[in-house]
N, C-alpha and C positions, 0 to 999 in steps of 0.2 A: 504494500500500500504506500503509496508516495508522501511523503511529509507532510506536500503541498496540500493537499485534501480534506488533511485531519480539523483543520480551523472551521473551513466550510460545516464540516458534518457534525462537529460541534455544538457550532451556534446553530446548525436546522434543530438538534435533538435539545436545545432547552427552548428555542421559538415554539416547538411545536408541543413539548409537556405543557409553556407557560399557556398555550392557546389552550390546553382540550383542561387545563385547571380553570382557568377561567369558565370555560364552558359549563364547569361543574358546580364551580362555587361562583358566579355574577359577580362582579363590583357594581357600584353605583356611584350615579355622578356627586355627592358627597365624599366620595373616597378620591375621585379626581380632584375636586375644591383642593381637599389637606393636601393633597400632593403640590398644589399650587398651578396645576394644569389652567392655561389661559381660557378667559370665559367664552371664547371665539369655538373652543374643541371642545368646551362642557356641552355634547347633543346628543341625546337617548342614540340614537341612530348611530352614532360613531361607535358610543360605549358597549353597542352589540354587534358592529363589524369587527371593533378587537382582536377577538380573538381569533376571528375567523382570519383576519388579516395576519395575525402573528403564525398561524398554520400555514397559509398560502405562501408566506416568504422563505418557512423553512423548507417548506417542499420545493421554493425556486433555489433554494441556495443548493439543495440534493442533487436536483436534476437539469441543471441551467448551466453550462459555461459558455467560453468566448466571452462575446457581447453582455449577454443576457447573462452569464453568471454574472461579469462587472459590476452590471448595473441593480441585480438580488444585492451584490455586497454591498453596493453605495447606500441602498435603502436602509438596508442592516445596522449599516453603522451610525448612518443619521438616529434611527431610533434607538440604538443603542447609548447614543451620547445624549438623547432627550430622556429617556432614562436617569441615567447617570445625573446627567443637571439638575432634575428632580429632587434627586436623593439627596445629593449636595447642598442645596438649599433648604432642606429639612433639616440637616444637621447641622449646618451654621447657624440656622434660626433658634435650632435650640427646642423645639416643641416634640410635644409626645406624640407623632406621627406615624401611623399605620401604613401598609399599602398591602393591596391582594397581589402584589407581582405573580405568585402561583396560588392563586384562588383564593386560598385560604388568607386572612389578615393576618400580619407580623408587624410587630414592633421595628420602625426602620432604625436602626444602630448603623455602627460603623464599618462593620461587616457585611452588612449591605451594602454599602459605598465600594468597599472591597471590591466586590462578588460583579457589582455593574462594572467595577474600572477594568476587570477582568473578562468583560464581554465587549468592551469596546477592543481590548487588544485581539481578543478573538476575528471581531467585525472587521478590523485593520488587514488580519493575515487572511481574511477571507475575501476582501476586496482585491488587494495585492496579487492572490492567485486564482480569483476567479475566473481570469479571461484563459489561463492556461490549460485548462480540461476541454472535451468537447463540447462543443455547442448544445446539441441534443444529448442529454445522459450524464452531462456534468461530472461530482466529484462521483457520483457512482459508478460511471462509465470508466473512470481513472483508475479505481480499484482494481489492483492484481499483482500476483506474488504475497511473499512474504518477507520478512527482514527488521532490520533496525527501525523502522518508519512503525510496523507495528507498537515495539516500545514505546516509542515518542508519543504514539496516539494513547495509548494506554494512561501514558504517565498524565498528559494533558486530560485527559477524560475524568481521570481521576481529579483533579483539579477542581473541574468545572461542576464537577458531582461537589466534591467537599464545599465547597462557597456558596452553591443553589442549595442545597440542605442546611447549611449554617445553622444549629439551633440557636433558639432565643434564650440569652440568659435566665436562667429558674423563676426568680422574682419579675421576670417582666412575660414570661408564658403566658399563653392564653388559659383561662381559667373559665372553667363549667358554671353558666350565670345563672344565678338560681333562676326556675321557672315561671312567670310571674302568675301569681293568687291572690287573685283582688277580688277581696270581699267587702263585707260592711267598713268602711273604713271607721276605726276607732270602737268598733266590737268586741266580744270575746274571739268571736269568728272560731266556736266551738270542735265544728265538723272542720275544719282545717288546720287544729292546730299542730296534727301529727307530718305537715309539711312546711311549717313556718319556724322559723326562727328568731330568736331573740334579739333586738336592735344593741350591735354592740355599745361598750360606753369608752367609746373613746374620745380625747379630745380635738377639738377643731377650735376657729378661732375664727370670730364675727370682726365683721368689716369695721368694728369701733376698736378692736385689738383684746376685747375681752375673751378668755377662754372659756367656753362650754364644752356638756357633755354632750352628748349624740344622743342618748337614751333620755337623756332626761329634759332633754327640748325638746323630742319627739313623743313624748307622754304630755306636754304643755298642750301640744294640738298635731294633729295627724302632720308629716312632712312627707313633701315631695321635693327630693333631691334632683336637679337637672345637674349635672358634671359635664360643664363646659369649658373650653379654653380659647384666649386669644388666640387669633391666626388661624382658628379652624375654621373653614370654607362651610361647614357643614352645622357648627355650633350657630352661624347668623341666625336663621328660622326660630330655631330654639329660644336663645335670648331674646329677639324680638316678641317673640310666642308667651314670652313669661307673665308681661300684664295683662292679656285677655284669657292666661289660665286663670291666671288668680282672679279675676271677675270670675269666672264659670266656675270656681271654685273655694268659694269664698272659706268653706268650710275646713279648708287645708292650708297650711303653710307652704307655700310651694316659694323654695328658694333655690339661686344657687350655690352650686358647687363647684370650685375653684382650686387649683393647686398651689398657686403663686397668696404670697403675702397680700395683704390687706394695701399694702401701700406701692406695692408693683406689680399689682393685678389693674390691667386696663378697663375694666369692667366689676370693680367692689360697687355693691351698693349698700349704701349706709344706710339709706330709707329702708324702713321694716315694712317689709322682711327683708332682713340683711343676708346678704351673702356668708356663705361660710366657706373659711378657708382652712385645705386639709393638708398643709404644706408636707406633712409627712406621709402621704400616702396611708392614714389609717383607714378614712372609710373606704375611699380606692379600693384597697388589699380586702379589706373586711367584705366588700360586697362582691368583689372581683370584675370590677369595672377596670378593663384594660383598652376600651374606644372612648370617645368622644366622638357626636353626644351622647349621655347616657340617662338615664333615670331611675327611679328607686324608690317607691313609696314605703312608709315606716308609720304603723299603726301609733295611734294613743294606748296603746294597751302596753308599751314597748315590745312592740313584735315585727317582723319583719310583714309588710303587705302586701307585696309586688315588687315586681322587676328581679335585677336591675332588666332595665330593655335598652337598645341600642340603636343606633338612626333616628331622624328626623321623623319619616311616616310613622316608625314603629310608635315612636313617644308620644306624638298624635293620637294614634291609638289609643294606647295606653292612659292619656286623658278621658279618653271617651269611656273607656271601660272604666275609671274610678266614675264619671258622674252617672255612667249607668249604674253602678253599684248604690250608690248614695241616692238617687232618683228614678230610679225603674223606667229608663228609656236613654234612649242616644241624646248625646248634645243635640242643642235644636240647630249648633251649623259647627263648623271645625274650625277651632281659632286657629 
């Protein structure tokens, strides 16, 4: 097998995993915002050619040379380097940013950045030696023999395996979100309590710099946690969405949640319902909210009531089913 080939067939075999993962697991344009993707490419229509798109180039870069492979790699690596710039900018920014690269949501870390600067070099040797195989049949058509080129690809394959599998550090895993059970809000909620759990007591810290418990502000009156952050594309809706919950919801404390301090958080609100800030990641961890947006309703009884839930529609929801629980019917429109 020629040296030359191994780049190629490469980057087709993670083009074509990252498509049929997508396939599996959808992103949403919420997950393009965080990434910071321009508002020009945020369209339902793009976000379901995707995938489809990321399969069709690795089956060109398989079966395409000459010209036509060239022109698979130039593509290749253009996307490959908007990738990368993506990731980049998430980690200079400094925010808790997700992405579905393979379907599934990860925490994007530095081994991400890694893992893409390692597909652009791929994209690079695959542009370089695109045009060298045949026109029709490509790097497949190139294959034959056996020898040192073997090793090389092995070694490189392995590579590209290790940095696309990358695990998430333990603490920043994705974690099993409880299911949400929304009952009577501020109930016994009898028949449920063999699924619920206890609202931890841990502490957090309101937008005046005072410390509270979690448990014990949430027995003052039912709470609803929205865990939002600056810079998420996705949190907008959400925040905006908070004063016409709390009208349809009068009955609820519906406040946010915040990770940054009271006084470097772009978005504390001191008007009560005040913001709470969990700088340490205890309700975070405690609930296993590892996206933004998220939510989390917490009985008056100190017990857990719902969520957490995740996404902009889902939380939506998730409103609606608290005022159906509390009122025996759907909101009369969707704030």
């Amino acid at each position: 097998m020629p040296l030359s080939i191994v780049p190629a067939l490469l980057l087709a075999a993670v083009l074509i995993a990252s498509g049929v993962a997508k396939l599996r697991h959808p992103d949403d344009l919420s997950g393009w915002a965080d990434l910071g993707v321009p508002t020009v490419l945020r369209r339902t229509w793009l976000l379901r050619f995707h995938p489809w798109g990321e399969i069709a180039l690795g089956i060109a870069l398989v079966l395409l040379g000459g010209i036509l492979g060239a022109l698979a790699g130039l593509v290749a690596l253009a996307l490959m380097i908007g990738y990368l710039v993506f990731v980049v900018r998430v980690l200079q920014a400094g925010t808790d940013t997700d992405c579905a690269c393979f379907g599934a949501r990860k925490r994007i870390t530095v081994m991400t950045g890694v893992r893409n600067g390692w597909y652009v070099l791929l994209a690079l040797a695959a542009l370089a030696t695109g045009w060298t195989t045949p026109l029709l049949g490509g790097p497949v058509a190139a294959i034959s023999g056996t020898g040192w080129g073997w090793v090389a690809g092995l070694a490189a394959a392995a590579v590209t395996v290790a940095l696309t599998m990358w695990p998430v550090p333990t603490d920043e895993a994705d974690a099993a979100p409880v299911q949400p059970v929304v009952g009577e809000v501020g109930s016994d909620g009898e028949e449920l309590d063999d699924l619920r759990s206890l609202t931890p007591a841990v502490p957090l810290i309101r937008a005046d710099g005072e410390q509270v418990n979690l448990r014990t502000l949430s027995m003052q009156q039912p709470l609803l946690l929205l865990a939002v952050k600056p810079g998420c594309g996705s949190c907008t809706d959400v925040i905006a969405g908070a004063p016409a919950w709390r009208e349809l919801l009068p009955e609820v404390s519906v406040r946010l949640l915040l990770r940054e301090t009271p006084q470097n958080a772009e978005i504390t609100e001191l008007d009560e319902p005040q913001s709470l800030h969990d700088t340490e990641r205890y309700a975070y961890d405690s609930f296993g909210i590892m996206m933004t947006p998220s939510a989390v309703l917490l009985g008056a009884d100190g017990m857990l009531a719902g969520g957490p839930v995740t996404g902009t529609q889902q939380i939506t929801e998730f409103i609606g089913d608290i005022y159906e629980s509390l009122h025996g019917e759907r909101p009369p429109s969707e704030p």
